[in-house]
C-alpha positions in Angstrom: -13.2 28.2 -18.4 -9.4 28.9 -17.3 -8.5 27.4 -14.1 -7.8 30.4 -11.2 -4.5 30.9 -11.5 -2.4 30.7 -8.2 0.4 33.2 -7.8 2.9 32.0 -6.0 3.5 29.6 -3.1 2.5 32.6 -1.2 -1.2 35.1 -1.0 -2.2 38.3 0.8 -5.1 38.3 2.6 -6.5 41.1 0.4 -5.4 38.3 -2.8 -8.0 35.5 -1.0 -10.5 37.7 -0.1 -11.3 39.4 -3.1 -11.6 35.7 -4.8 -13.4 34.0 -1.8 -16.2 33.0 -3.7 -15.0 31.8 -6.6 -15.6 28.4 -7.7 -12.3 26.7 -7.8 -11.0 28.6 -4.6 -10.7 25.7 -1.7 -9.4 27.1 1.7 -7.9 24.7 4.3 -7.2 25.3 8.1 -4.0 23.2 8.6 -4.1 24.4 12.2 -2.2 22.2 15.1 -2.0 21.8 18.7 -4.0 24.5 20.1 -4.9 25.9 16.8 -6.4 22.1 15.3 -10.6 22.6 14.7 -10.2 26.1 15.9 -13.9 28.0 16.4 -13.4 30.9 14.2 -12.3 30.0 10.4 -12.3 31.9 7.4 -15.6 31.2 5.0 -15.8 27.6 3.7 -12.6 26.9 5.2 -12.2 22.8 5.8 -9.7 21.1 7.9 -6.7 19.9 6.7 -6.2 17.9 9.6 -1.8 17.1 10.1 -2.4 16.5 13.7 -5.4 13.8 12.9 -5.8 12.1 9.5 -3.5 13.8 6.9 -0.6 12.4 9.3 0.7 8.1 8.9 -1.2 7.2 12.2 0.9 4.1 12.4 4.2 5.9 12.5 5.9 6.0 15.5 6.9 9.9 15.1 4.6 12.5 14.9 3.6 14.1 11.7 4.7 11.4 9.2 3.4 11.7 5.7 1.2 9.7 4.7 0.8 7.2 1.5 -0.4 8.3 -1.9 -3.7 6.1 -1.8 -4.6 7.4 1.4 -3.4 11.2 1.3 -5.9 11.0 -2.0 -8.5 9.7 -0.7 -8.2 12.3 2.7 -7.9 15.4 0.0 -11.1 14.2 -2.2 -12.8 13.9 0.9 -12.1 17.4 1.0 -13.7 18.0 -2.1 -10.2 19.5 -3.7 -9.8 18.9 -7.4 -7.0 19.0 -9.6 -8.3 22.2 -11.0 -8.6 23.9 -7.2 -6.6 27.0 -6.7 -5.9 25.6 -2.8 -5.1 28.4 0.6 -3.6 26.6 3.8 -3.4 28.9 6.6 -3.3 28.5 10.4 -4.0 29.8 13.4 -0.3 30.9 14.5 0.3 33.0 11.2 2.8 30.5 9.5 3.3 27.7 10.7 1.6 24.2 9.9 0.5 26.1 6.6 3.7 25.6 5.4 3.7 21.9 6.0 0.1 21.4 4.4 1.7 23.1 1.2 4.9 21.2 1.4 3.0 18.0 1.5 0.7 19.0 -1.5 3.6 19.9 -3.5 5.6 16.6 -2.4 2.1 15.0 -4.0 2.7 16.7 -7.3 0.3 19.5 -6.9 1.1 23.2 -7.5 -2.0 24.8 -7.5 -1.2 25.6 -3.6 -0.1 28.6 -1.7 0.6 29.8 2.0 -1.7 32.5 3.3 0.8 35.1 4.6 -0.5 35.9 8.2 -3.1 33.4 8.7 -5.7 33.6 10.4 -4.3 36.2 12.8 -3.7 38.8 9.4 -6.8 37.6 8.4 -9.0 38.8 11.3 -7.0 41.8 11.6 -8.3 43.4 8.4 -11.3 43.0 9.3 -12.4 40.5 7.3 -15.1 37.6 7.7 -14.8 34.4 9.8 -17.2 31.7 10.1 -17.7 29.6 13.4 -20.3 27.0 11.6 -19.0 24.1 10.3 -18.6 24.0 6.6 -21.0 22.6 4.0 -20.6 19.0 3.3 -18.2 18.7 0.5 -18.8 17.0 -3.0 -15.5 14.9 -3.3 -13.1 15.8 -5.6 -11.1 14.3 -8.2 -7.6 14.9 -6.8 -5.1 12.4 -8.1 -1.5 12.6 -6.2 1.5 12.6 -8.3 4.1 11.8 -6.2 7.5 13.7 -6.4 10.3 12.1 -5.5 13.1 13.5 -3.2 10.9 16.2 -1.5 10.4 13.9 1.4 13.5 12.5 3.1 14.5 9.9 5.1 17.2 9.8 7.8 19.2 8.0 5.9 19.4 10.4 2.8 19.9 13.4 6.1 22.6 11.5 7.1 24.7 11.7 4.0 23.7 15.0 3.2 25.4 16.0 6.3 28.5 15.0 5.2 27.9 16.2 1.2 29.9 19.5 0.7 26.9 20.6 -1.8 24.1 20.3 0.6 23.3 22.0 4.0 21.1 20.4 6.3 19.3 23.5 8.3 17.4 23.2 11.4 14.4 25.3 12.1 14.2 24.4 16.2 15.3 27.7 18.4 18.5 28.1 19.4 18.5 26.8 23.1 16.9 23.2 21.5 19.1 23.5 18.6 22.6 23.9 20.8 21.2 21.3 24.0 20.8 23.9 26.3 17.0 23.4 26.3 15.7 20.1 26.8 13.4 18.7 24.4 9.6 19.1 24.8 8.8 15.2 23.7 10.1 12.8 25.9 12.4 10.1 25.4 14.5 12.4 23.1 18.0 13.3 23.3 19.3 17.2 23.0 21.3 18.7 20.7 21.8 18.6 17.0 22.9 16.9 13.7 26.9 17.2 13.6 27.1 19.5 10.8 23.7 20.5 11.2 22.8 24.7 10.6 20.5 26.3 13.0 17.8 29.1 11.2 14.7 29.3 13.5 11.9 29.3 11.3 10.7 32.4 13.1 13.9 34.4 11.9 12.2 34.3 8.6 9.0 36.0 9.2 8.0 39.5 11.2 5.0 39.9 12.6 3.9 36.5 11.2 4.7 37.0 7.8 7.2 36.5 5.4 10.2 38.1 5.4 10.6 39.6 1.4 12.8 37.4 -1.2 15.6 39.3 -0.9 16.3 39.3 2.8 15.6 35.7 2.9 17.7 35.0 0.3 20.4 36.9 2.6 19.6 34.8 5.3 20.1 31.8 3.5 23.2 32.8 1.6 24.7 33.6 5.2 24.5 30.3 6.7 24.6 28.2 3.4 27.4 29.9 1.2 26.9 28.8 -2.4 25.3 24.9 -1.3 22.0 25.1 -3.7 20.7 21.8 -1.7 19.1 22.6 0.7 17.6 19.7 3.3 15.3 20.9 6.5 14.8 19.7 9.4 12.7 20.6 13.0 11.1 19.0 16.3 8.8 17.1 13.8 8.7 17.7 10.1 6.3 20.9 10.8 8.5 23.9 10.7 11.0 22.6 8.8 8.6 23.3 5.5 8.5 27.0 7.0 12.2 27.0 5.9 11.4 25.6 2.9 8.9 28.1 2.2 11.3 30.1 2.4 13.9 28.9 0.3 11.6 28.7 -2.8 10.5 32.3 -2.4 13.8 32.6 -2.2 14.7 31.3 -5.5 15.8 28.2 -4.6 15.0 24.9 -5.9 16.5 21.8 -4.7 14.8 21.5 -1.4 13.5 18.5 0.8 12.3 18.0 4.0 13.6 15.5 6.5 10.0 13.8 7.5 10.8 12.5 10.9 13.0 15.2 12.0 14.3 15.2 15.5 11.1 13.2 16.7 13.4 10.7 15.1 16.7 11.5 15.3 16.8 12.4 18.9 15.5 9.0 19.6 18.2 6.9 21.4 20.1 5.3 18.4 23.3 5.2 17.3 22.6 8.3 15.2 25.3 11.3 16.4 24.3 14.2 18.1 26.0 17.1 19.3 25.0 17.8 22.4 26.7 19.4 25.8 27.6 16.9 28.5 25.3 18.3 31.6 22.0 17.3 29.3 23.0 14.0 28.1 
């Protein structure tokens, strides 16, 4: 038998539900903060936990990816397969989802899409939820591929900021993005990337969803110009895939994700930032 096909990089709820029960489908809650091992889940949903193990726990930044062996061994644990047709969703609509499927598709797999909405759209059509834990899995036989150049460093940021073919976009708000509101972590400097662009991840979505192709394509194509290269960047490596979500709905295809984002580069360093004078 045919694998289930997946789609796209993104699903309706009306697209999961009506395939809830088939036998490659694997549903994972990548909720975080307040949303992380949430009481009500969707059916058989597991946790794909980026606040707990899915995250390099000896990394001093938040949200680090972690290495092939062990991101392998955390997704077999899961019981996902290379065959799985895999759903992320959270709790917030989108927003960790899109790091859960960033990270998957950094790791060679495909076979992964967003849930558009989340939970929230999910509960809203009156659909199921569960608030029992989930069977015991049997593991799977995922085998991570990895892809190089989907996961960035700082220092590969730090020339893209100065490479006429790239832009390096910034999913924070506005008021983090320009200094004018201090940063939520402590320790970190305010500001931005000199040469940095600022599109708040939540400019790309109403009502928790998606914003269609072409208007994100707009939105891209105003900031970016013509630059196919497209690097992202946020408070900690989260959002950042919301933008790049985005980007490959939007058609485009040479994306990467800066992994320690500003958890990183707001550190004290010699790393610039633009920032005004009254917050430094």
């Amino acid at each position: 038998m045919s694998p289930l096909p997946v789609p796209g990089p993104l699903v309706t709820v009306d697209w999961l539900a009506e395939r809830l029960d088939h036998p490659d489908l694997m549903v994972l809650d990548a909720g975080v903060g307040a949303h992380r091992n949430a009481e009500l889940r969707i059916p058989g949903a597991r946790p794909f936990d980026i606040d707990g193990a899915l995250s390099d726990q000896a990394s001093p930044v938040p949200h680090t990816m972690p290495g092939t062996e062990h991101f392998t061994g955390q997704l077999r644990a899961l019981g996902v397969n290379n065959r799985s047709a895999v759903v992320v969703y959270d709790g917030a609509g989108i927003y960790s989802s899109a790091r859960a499927w960033w990270m998957l598709r950094a790791m060679g797999f495909d076979r992964a899409a967003v849930l558009d909405g989340g939970l929230p759209a999910w509960i809203a059509a009156g659909l199921p939820v569960q608030s029992a834990a989930p069977a015991e899995p049997v593991p799977g036989d995922f085998a991570a591929e990895p892809r190089e150049g989907l996961i960035v460093d700082r220092t590969v940021v730090r020339a893209a900021l100065s490479d006429d073919t790239t832009a390096v976009l910034d999913a924070r708000t506005r008021e983090r993005f320009t200094g004018q509101a201090k940063e939520p972590r402590p320790g970190l400097r305010s500001g931005h990337m000199p040469g940095a662009l600022n599109l708040p991840f939540g400019d790309l979505q109403e009502g928790g969803r998606m914003l269609p192709a072409d208007e994100l394509r707009a939105r891209f194509t105003e900031l970016a110009g013509q630059r196919e290269r497209l690097v992202f960047s946020c408070g900690s490596g989260v959002t950042a895939c919301v933008l790049a979500l985005a980007a490959d709905l939007a058609g485009f295809r040479d994306l990467a994700v800066y992994d320690g984002s500003w958890s990183e580069w707001g550190l004290p360093s010699d790393l610039p930032v633009v920032s005004p004078a009254r917050l430094r």
